[in-house]
C-alpha positions in Angstrom: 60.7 80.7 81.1 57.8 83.0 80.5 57.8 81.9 77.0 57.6 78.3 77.8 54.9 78.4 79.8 52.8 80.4 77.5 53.5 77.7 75.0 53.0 75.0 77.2 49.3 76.7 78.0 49.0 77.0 74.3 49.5 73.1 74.1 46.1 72.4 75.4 44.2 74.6 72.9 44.2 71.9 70.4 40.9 70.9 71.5 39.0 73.8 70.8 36.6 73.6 68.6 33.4 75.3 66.9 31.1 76.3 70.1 28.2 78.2 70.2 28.7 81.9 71.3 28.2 82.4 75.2 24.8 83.9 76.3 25.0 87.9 75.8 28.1 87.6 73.2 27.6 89.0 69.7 28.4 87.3 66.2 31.3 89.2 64.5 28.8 89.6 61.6 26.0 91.4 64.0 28.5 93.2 66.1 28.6 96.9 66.8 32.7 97.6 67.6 31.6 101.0 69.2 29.6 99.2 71.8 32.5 96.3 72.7 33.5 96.6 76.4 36.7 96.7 75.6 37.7 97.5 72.3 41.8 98.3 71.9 42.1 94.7 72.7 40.8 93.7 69.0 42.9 92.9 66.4 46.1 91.3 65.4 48.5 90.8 68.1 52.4 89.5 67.8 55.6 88.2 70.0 58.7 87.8 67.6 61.8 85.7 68.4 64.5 88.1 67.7 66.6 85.5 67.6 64.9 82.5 66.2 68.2 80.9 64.6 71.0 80.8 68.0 67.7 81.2 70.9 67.0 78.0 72.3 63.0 79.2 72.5 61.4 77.3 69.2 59.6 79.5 67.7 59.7 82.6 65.0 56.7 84.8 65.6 53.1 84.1 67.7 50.4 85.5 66.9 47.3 86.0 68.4 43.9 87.3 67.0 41.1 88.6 69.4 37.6 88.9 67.6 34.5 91.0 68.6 32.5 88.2 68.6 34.9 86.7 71.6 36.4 84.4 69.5 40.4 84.0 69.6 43.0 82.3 66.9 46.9 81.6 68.0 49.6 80.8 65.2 52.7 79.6 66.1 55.6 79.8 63.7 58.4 77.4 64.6 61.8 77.2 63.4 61.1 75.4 60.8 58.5 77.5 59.2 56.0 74.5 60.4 52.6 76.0 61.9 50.6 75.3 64.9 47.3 76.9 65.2 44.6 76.5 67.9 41.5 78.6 68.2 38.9 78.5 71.0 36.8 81.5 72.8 37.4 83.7 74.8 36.6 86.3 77.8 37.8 89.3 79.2 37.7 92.4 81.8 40.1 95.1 82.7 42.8 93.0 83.9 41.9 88.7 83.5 41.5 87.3 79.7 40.7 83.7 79.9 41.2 81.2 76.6 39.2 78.6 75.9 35.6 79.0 77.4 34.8 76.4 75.3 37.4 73.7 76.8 37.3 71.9 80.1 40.6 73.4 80.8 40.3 77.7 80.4 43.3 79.5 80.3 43.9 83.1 83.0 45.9 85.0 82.3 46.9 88.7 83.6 47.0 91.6 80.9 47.5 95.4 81.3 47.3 97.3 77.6 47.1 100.4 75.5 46.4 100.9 72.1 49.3 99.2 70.6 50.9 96.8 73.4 49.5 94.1 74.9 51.6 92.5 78.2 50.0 89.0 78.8 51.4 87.6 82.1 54.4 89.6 81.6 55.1 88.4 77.5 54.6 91.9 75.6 52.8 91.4 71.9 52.7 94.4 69.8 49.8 95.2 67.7 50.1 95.3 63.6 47.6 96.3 61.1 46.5 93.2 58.5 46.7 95.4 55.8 47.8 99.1 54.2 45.7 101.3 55.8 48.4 102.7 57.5 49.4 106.6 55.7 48.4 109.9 54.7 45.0 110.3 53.1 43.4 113.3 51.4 40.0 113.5 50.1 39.4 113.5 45.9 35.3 112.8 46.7 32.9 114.0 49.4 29.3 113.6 49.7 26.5 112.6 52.3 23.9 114.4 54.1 26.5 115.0 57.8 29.3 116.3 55.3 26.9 118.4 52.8 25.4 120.1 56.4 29.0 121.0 57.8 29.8 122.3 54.5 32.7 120.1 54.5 35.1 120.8 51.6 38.4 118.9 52.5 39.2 115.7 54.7 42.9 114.7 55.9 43.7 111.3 57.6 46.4 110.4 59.1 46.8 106.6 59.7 50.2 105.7 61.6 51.2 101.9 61.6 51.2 102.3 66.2 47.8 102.9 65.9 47.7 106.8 66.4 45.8 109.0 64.2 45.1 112.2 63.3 41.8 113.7 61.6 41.1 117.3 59.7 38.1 118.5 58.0 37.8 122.0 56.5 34.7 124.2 55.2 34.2 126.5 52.7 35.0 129.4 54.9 38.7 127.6 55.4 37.5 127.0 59.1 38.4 123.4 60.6 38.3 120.8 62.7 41.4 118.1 64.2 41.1 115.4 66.2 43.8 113.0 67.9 43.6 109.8 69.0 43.8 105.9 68.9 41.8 103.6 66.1 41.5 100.2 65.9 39.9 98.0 63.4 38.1 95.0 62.9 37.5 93.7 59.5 35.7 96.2 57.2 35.3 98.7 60.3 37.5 101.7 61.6 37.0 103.2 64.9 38.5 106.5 66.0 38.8 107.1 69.4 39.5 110.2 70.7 38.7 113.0 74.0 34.9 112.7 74.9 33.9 111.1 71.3 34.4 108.5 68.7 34.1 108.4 65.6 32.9 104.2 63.3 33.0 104.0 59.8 33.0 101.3 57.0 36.3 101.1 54.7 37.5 99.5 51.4 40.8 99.6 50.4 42.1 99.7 47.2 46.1 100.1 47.0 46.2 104.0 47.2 42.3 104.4 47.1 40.4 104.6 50.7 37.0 104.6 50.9 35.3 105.5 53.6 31.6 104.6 53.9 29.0 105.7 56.8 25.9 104.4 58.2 22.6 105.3 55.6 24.6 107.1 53.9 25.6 110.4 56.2 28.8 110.0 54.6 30.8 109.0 51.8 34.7 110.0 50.9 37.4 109.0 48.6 40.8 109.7 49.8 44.0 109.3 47.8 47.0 107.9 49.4 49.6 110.7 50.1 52.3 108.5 51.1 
């Protein structure tokens, strides 16, 4: 039933179109991902059927796509591979995300979330990467003026696929430093979150090759994939 009535309100989505951003709402192109009010809500997010063949619920996998510049996509996969796909924008605060500001008809719904998990009016979608990035990195190349002042030797990323991450640099005196905690991405940005700091970078990935690219140029490193 919950199901249903998610797809029913997905239904009147087909009239969103191209709006103008709302007043005080950033262009994905212009936007800062460290500054977004409410950042682990970005990215990919996904319901599966895990029966899509015997389940009387029509549908194989939803997913929906929140963008920093408040801008929202939702694929439906139906049984029979067909695709529906609505897109509108949206809003949000620490419990309320409404669809569709641009629509005579929003859509409210209730949300609670973490880094990974995302329950919307009591349907949970899990959160997947749209790419590799998920691993263990090492450095091969470090430069930049932050890294060359630390006298940083050796960097160690740990990417898991849930969104949890964990992040070593050592010196030449074989002192170091690790932090733990949640990332999320956004296009050619990674965020790392973790206790009193954070931590924005740009990446390129290339199959086992991660680069990882700060602002005017403070840093630059090449990691190899691990595994």
């Amino acid at each position: 039933m919950k199901w249903i009535l998610l797809f029913l309100s997905c239904l009147s989505f087909a009239a969103f179109g191209n709006e103008v951003t709302p007043n005080g709402q950033q262009s994905k192109s212009d936007s800062n991902l460290s500054h977004f009010d409410l950042p682990l809500l970005l990215g990919d997010w996904y319901l599966m059927n895990p029966d899509p063949e015997q389940g009387a619920k029509n549908f194989r996998a939803i997913k929906l796509t929140l963008d920093s510049n408040y801008s929202f996509t939702i694929d439906i996969q139906k049984k029979d591979y067909s695709v529906d796909h609505w897109e509108g924008l949206y809003n949000a605060n620490e419990d309320t995300i409404i669809l569709g500001l641009n629509t005579s008809e929003p859509q409210v719904y209730s949300y609670s979330s973490n880094h990974n998990m995302l329950n919307l009016n009591g349907v949970m979608f899990t959160k997947a990467l749209p790419n590799a990035l998920a691993g263990i990195w090492s450095s091969a190349e470090l430069s930049g003026s932050d890294l060359r002042a630390s006298n940083i030797q050796k960097m160690d990323l740990v990417l898991q696929p849930d969104f949890i991450f964990m992040f070593r640099v050592s010196d030449e005196a074989g002192g170091e430093v690790i932090r733990r905690g949640v990332y999320y991405t956004e296009g050619d940005q990674l965020v790392l979150l973790y206790e009193n700091g954070e931590h924005g970078t740009r990446y390129t990935l290339n199959s086992d090759v991660l680069t990882l690219q700060g602002e005017e140029g403070d840093m630059f490193a090449v990691l190899n994939r691990i595994r």
